[in-house]
C-alpha positions as CSV (number, residue, x, y, z in Angstrom):
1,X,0.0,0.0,0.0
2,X,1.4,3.5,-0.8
3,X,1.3,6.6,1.1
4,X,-1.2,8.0,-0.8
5,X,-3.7,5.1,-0.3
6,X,-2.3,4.3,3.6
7,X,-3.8,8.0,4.7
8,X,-6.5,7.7,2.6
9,X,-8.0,4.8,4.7
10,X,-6.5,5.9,7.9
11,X,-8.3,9.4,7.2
12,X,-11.6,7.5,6.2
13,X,-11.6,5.3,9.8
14,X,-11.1,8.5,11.6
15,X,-14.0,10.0,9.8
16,X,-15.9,6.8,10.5
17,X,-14.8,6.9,14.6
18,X,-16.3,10.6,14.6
19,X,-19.6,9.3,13.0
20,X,-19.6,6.6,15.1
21,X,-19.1,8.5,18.2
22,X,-21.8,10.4,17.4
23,X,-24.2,7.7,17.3
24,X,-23.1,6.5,20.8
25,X,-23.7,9.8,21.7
26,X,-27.1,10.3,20.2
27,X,-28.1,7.0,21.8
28,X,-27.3,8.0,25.4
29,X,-28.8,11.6,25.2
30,X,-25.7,13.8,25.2
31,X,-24.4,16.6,23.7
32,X,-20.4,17.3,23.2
33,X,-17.7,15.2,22.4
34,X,-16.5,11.7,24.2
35,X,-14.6,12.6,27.3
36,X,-16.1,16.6,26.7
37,X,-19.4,16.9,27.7
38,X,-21.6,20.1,26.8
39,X,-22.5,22.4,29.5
40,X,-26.2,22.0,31.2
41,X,-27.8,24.7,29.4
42,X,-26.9,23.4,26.1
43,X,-29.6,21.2,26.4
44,X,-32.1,23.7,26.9
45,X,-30.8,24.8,23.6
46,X,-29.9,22.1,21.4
47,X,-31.8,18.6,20.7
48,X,-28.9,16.1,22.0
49,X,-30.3,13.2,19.8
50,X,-31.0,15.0,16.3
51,X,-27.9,17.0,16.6
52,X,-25.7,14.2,17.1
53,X,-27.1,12.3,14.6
54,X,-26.9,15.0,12.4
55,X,-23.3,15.1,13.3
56,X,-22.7,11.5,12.7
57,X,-24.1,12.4,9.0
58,X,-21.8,14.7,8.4
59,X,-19.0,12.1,9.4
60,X,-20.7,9.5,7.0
61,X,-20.3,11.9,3.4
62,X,-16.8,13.1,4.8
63,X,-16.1,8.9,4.8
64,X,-17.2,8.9,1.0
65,X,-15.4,12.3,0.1
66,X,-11.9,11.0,1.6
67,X,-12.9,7.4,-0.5
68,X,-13.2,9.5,-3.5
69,X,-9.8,10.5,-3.2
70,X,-8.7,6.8,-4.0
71,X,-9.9,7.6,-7.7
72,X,-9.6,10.8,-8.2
73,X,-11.6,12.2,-12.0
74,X,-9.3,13.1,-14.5
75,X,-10.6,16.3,-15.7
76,X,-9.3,19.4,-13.3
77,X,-12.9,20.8,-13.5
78,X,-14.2,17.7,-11.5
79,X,-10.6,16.7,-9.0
80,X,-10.3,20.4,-8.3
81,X,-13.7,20.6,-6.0
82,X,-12.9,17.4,-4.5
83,X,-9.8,18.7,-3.5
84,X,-10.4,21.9,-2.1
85,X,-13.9,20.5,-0.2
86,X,-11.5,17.5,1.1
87,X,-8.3,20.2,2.3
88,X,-11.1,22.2,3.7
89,X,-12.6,19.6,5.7
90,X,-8.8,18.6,6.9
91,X,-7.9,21.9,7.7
92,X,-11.5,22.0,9.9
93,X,-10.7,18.8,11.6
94,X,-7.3,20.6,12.3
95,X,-8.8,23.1,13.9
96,X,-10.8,21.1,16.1
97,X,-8.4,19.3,17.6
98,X,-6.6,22.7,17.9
99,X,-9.5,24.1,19.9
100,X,-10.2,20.7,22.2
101,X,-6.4,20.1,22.9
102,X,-6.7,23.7,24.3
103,X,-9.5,23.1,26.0
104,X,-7.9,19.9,27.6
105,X,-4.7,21.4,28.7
106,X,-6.7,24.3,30.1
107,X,-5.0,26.5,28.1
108,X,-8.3,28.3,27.1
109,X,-10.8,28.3,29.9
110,X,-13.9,29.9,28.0
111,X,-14.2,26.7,25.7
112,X,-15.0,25.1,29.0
113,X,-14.3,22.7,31.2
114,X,-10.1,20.6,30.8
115,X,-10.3,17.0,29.7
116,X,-11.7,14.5,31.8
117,X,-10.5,11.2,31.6
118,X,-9.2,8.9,28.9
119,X,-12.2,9.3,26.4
120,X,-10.9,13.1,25.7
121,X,-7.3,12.0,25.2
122,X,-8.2,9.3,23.1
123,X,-10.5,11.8,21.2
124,X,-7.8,14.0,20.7
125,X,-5.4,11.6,19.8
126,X,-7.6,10.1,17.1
127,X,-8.5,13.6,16.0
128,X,-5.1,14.7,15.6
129,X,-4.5,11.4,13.2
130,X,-7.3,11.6,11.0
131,X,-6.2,15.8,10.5
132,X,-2.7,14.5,9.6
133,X,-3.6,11.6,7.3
134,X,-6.2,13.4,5.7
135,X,-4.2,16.2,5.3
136,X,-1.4,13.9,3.9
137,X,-4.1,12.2,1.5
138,X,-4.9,15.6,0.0
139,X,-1.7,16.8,-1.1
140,X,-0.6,13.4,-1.9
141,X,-3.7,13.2,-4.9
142,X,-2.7,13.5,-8.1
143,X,-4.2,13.4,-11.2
144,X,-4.8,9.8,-12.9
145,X,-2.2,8.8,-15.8
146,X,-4.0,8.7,-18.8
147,X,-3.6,5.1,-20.9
């Protein structure tokens, strides 16, 4: 496997653990991310089950855009979109994980409360590979040979 098609599928499995994560979510009521739960009154707000499974949408088409790096069309009018809606959903993920590892550290108090427990690490941790492999999968896309 090259390095191309290596991030590819390790950036499609971290799309795939956010989705999934979702779900878990969704099924136990709660709002936030695993090991970073939502403060009470975002549940006055915000319906916990429809927005996480909204969420865990959203990870299922970023699964199929990263796949559709694997093939990539051959005409520039078609690859370029792909590319710049797959580097813009890295660079997102990016800064996600930016934003969580700060809140975790405590580094930036108004984003709430530090980590708490494993689950957040492990978040982060997967977050920051899927950014990196996606990234990676992005800029390593090129453009099919022609026969």
């Amino acid at each position: 496997m090259n390095r191309h098609t290596a991030a590819v599928v390790v950036a499609a499995a971290g799309a795939a653990a956010y989705a999934a994560s979702k779900v878990h979510l969704a099924l136990r009521g709660e709002l936030g991310m695993p090991g970073f739960p939502a403060p009470a009154e975002a549940y006055e707000v915000y319906d916990a089950v429809g927005g996480q499974l909204s969420n865990a949408a959203v990870g299922a088409v970023m699964v199929l855009l990263v796949l559709a790096l694997l093939r990539p069309p051959a005409r520039t009018l078609w690859r370029l979109p792909l590319l710049v809606a797959n580097g813009a959903g890295a660079l997102l993920v990016g800064a996600g994980v930016t934003t969580f590892a700060a809140r975790a550290t405590g580094l930036a108090p108004g984003l709430g409360e530090p980590a708490q427990g494993a689950a957040a690490w492990t978040s982060l941790a997967v977050g920051a590979v899927w950014a990196v492999a996606w990234i990676t999968a992005v800029a390593t896309t090129r453009a099919p040979r022609r026969p």
